[in-house]
N, CA, C and O of each residue as an XYZ file, in Angstrom:
564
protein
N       0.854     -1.173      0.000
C       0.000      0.000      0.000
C       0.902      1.239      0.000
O       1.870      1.261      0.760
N       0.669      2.147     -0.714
C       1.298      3.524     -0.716
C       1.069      4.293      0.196
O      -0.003      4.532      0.750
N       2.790      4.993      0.507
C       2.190      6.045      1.845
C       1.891      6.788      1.330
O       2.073      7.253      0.205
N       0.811      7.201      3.029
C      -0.163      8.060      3.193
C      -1.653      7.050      2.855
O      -2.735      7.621      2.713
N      -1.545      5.570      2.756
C      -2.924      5.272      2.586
C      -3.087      4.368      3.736
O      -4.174      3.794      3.804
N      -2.312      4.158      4.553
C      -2.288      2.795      5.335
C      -3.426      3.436      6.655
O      -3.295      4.603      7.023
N      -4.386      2.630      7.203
C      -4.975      3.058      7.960
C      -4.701      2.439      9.415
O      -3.935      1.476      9.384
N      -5.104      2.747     10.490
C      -4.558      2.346     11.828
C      -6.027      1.629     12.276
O      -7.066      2.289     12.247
N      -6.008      0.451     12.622
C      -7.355     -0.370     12.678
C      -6.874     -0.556     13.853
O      -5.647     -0.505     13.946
N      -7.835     -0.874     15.328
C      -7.878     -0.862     16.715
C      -9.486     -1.870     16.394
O     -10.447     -1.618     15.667
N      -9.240     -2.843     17.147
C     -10.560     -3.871     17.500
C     -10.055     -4.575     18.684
O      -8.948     -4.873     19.133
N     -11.732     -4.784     19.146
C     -11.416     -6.022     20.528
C     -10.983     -7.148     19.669
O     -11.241     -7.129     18.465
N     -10.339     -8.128     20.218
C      -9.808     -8.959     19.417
C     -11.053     -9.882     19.020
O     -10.796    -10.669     18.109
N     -12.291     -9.932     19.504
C     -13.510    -10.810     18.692
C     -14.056    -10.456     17.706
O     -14.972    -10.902     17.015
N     -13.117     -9.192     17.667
C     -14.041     -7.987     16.065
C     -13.262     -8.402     14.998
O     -13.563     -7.918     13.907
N     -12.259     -9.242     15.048
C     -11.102     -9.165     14.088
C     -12.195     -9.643     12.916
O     -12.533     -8.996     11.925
N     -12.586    -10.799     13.275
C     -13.167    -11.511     12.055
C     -13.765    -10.403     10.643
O     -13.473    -10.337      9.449
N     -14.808     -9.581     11.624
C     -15.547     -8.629     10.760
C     -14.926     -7.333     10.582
O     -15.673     -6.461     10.136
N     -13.589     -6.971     10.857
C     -12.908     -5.760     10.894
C     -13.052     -4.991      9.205
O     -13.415     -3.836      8.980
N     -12.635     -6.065      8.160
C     -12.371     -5.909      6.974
C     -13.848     -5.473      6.301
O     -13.820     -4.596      5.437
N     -15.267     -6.128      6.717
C     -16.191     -5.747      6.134
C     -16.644     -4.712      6.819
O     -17.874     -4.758      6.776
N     -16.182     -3.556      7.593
C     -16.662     -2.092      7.951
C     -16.172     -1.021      7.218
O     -15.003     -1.054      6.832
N     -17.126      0.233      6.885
C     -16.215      1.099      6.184
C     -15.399      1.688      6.999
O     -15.592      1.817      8.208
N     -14.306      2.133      6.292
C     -13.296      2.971      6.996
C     -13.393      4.510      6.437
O     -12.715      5.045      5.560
N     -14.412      5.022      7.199
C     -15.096      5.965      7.081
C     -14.372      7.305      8.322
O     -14.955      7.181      9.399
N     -13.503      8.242      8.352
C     -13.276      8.712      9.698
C     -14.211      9.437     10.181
O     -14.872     10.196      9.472
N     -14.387      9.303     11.428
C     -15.712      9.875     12.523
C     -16.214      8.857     12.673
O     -17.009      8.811     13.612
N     -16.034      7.731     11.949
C     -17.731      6.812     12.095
C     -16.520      5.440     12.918
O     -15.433      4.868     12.838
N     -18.058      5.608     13.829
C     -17.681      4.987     14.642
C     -18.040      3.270     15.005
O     -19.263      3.155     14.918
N     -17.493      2.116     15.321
C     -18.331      1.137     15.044
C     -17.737      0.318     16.854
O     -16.613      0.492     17.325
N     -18.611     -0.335     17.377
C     -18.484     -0.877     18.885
C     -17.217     -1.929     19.065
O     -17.390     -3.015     18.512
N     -16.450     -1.817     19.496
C     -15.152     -2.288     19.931
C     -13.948     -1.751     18.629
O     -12.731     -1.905     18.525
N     -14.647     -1.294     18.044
C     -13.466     -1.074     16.494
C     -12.806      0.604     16.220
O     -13.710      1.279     16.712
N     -12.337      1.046     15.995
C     -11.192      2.376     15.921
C     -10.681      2.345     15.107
O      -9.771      1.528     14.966
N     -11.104      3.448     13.927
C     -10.414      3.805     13.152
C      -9.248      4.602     12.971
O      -9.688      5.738     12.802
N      -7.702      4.647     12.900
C      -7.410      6.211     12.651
C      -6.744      6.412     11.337
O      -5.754      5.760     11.004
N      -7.182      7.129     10.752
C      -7.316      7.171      9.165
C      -5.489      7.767      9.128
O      -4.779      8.189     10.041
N      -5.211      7.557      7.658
C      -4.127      7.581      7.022
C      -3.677      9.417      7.187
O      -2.518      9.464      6.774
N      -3.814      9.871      7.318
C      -2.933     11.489      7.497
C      -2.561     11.159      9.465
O      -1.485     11.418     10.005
N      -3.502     10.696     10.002
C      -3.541     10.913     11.526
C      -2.189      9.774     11.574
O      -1.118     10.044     12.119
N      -2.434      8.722     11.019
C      -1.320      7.529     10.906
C      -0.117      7.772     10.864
O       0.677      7.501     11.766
N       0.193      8.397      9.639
C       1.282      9.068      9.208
C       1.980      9.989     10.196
O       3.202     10.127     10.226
N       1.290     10.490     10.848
C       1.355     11.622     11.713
C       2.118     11.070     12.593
O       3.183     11.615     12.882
N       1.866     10.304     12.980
C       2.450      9.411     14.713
C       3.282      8.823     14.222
O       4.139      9.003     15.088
N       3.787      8.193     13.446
C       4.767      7.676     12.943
C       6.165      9.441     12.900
O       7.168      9.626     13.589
N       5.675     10.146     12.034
C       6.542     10.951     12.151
C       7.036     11.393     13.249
O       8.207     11.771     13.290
N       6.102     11.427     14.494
C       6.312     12.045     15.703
C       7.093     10.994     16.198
O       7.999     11.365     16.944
N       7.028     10.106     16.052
C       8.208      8.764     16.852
C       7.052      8.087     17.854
O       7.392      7.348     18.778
N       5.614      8.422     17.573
C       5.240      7.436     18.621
C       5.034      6.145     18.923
O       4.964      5.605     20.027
N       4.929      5.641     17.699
C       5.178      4.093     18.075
C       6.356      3.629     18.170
O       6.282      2.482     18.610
N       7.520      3.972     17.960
C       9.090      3.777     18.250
C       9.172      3.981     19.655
O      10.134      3.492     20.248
N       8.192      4.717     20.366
C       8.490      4.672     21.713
C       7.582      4.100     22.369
O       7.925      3.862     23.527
N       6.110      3.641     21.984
C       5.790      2.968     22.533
C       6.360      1.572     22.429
O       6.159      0.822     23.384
N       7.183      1.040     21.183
C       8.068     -0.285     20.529
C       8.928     -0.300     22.146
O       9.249     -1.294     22.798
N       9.076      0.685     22.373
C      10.236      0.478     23.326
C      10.132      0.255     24.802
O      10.797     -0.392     25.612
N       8.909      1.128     24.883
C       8.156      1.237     26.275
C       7.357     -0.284     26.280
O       7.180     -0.562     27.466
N       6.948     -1.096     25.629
C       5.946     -2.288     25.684
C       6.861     -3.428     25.185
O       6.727     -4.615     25.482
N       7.827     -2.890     24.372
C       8.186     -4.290     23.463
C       7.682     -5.110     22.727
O       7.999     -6.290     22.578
N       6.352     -4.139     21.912
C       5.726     -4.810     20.884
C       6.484     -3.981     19.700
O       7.338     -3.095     19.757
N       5.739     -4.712     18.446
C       6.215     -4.040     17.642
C       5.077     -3.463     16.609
O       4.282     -4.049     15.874
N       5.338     -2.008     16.868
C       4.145     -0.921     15.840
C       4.583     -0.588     14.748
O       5.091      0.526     14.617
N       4.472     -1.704     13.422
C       4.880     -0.746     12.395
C       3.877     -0.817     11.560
O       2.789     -1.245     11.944
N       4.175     -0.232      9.736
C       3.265     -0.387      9.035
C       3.526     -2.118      8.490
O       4.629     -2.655      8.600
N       2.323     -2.817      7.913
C       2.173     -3.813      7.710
C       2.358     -4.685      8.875
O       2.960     -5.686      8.486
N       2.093     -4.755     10.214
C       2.376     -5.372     11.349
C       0.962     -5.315     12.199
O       0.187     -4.441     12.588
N       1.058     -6.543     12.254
C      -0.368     -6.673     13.288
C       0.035     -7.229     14.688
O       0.886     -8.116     14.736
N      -0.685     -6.626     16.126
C      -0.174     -6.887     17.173
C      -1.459     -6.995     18.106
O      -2.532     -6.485     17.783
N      -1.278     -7.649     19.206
C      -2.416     -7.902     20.130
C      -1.984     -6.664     21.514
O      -0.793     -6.531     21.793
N      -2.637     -6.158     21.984
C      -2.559     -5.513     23.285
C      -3.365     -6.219     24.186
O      -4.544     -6.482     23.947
N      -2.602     -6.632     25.523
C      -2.945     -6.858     26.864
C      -4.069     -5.617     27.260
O      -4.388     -4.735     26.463
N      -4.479     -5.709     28.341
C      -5.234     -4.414     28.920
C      -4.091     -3.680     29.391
O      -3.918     -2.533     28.979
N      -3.272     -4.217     30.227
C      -1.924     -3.653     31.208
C      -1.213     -3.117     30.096
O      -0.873     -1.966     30.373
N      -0.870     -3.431     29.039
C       0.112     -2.621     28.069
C      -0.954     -1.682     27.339
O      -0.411     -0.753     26.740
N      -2.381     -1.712     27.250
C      -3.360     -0.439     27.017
C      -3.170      0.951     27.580
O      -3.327      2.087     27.131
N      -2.580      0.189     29.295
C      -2.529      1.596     29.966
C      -1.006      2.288     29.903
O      -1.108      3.514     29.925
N       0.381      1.823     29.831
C       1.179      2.434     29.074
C       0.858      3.505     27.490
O       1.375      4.571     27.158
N       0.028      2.837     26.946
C       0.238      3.099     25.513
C      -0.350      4.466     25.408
O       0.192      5.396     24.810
N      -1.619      4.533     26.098
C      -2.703      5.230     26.392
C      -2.116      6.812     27.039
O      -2.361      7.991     26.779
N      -1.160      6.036     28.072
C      -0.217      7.378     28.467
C       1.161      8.143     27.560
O       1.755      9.125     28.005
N       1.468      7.550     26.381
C       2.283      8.391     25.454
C       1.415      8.582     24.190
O       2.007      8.857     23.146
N       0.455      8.497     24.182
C      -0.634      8.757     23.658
C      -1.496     10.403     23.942
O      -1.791     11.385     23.261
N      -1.636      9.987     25.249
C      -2.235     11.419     25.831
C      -1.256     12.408     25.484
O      -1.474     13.322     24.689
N       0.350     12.120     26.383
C       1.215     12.844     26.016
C       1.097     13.600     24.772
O       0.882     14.812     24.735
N       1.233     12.904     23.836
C       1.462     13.628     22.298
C       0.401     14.558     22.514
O       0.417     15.766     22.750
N      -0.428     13.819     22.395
C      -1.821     14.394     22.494
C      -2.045     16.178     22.943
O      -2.468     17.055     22.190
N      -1.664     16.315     24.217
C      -1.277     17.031     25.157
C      -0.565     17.967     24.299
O      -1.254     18.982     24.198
N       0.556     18.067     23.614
C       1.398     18.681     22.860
C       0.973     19.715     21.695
O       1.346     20.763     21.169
N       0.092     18.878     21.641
C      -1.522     19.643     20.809
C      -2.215     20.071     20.792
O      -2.411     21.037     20.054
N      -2.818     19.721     21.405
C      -4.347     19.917     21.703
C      -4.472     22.029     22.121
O      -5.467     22.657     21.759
N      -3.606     22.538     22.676
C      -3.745     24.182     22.655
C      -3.011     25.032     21.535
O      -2.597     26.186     21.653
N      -2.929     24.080     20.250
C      -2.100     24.758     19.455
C      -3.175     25.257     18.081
O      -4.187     24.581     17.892
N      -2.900     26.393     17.217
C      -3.956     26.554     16.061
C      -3.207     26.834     15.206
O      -3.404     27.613     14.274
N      -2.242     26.200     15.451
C      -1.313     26.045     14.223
C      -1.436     24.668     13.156
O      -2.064     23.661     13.486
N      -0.801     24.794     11.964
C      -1.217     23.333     11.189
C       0.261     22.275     11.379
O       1.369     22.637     11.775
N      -0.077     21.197     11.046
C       1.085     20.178     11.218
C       1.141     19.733      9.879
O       0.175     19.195      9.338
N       2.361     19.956      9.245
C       2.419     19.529      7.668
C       4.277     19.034      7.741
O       5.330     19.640      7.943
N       3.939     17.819      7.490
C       5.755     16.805      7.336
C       5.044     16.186      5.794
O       3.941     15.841      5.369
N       6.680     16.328      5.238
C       6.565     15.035      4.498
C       6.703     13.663      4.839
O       7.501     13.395      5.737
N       6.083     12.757      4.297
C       6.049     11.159      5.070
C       6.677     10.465      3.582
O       7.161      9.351      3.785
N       6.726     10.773      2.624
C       7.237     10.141      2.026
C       7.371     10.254      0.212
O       7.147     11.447      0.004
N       7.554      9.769     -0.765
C       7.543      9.832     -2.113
C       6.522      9.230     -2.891
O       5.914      8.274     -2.411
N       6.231      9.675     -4.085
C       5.684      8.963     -5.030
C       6.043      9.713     -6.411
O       5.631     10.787     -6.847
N       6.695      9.044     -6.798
C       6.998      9.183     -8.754
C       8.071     10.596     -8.568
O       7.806     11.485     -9.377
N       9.151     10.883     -7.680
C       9.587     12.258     -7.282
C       9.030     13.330     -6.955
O       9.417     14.471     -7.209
N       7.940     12.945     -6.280
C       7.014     14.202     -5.601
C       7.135     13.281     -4.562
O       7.196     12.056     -4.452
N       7.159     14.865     -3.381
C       6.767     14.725     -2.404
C       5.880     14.307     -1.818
O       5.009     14.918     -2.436
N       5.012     13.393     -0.654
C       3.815     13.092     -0.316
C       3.974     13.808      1.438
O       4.721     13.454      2.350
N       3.050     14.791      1.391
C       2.977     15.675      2.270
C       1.649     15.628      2.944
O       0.588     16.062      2.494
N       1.865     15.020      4.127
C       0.480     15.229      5.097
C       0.102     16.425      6.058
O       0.980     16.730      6.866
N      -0.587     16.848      6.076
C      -1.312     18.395      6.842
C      -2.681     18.159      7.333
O      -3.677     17.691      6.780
N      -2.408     18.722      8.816
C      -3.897     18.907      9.621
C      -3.595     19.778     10.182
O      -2.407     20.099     10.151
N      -4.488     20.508     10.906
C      -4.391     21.146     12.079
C      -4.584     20.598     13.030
O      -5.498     19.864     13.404
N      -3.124     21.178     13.751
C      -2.682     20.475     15.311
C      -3.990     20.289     16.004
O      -4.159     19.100     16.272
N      -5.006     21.082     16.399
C      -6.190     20.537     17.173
C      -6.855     19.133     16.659
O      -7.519     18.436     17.425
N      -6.695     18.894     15.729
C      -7.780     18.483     14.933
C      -7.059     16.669     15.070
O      -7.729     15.664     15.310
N      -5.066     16.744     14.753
C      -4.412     15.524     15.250
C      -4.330     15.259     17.094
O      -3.924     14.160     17.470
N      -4.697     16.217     18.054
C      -4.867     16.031     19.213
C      -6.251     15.121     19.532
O      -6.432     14.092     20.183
N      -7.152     16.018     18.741
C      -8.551     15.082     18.982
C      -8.743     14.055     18.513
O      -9.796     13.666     19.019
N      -8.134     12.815     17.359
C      -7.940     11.979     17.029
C      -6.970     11.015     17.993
O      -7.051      9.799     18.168
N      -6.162     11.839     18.475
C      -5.113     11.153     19.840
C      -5.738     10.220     21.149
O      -5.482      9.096     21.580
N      -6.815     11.444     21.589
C      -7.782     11.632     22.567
C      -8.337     10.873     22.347
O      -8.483      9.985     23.187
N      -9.138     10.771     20.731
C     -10.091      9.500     20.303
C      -9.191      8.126     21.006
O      -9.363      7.598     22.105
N      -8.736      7.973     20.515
C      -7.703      6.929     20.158
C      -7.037      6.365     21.641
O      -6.674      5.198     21.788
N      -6.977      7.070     22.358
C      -6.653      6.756     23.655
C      -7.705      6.939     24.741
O      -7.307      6.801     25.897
N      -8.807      7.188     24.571
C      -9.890      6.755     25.495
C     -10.724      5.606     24.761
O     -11.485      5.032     25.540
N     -10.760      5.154     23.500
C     -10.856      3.758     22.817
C     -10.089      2.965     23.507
O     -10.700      2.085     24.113
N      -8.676      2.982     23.649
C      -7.855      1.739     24.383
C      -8.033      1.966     25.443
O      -7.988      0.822     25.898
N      -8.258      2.741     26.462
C      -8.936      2.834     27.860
C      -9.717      2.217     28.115
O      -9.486      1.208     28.781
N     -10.803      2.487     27.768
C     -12.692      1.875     27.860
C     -12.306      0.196     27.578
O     -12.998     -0.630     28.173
N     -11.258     -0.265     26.717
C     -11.416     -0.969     25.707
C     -10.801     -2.148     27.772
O     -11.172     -3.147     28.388
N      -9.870     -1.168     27.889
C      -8.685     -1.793     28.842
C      -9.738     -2.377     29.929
O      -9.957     -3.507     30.366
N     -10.377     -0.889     30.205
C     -10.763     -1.002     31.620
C     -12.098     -2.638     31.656
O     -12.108     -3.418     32.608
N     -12.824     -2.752     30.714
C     -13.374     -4.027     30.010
C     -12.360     -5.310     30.187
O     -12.817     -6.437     30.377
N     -11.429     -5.141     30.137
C     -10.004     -5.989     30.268
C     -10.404     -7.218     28.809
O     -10.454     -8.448     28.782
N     -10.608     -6.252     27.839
C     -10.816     -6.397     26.279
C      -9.300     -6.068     26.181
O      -8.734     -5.029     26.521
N      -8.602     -7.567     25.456
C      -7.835     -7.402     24.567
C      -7.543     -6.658     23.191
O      -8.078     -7.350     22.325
N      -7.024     -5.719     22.694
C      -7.406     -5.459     21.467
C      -6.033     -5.709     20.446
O      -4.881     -5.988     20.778
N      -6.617     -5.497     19.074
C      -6.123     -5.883     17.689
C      -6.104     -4.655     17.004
O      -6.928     -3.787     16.711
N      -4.578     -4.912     16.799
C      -4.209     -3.689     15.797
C      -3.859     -4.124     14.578
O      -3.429     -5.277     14.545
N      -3.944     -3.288     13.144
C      -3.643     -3.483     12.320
C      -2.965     -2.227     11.528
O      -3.705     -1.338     11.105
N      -1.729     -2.167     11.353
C      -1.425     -0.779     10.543
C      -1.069     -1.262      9.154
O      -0.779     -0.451      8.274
């Protein structure tokens, strides 16, 4: 898959089966399942956050890598999660990196910083709720 398309899939691990037949629609929301769409993806990767959560848990977050979360490693993850999060969330400025190439152009992702905080937030009160359930969940990047 080309960057900038890879999406960040979060399910209880009994959702796996039906993960593939939901749209991956962002905002829309579906019960044990989390979307975070391809600019937000990209995003965290640039920031180093799964390299530090890789390090903090000793799983491994990359693209094309699928991994199971404990509840107990939910609540690490959840906390460099917020962090970033945090980093954001009072800013009204935009966030624009390049993530990568296609055909010698640049492939350049842009949001505004509020807008990648509230996707963070999403994203880490999903593995919370998900934890505090002591629901395993399934990632897919």
């Amino acid at each position: 898959m080309p960057v900038g398309e890879w999406w960040g899939l979060f399910c209880r691990k009994n959702m796996h089966d039906t993960l593939f037949e939901l749209p991956r629609i962002p905002g829309t929301s579906v019960d044990g399942v989390f979307f975070l769409p391809p600019p937000v993806l990209e995003l965290t990767f640039d920031e180093g956050l799964w390299t530090e959560i890789n390090e903090i848990t000793g799983l491994l977050f990359d693209l094309g890598e699928e991994e199971e979360i404990d509840p107990h490693i939910s609540e690490k993850i959840v906390q460099r999660i917020r962090w970033l999060a945090n980093r954001y969330e009072q800013s009204d400025s935009i966030i624009s990196r390049v993530v990568g190439q296609s055909n010698g152009n640049d492939i350049v992702v842009s949001m505004a910083a509020i807008d990648f905080s509230t996707w963070l937030i999403d994203l880490a009160s999903f593995l919370e709720g998900e934890a505090l359930k002591s629901n395993r969940v399934y990632t897919i990047f």
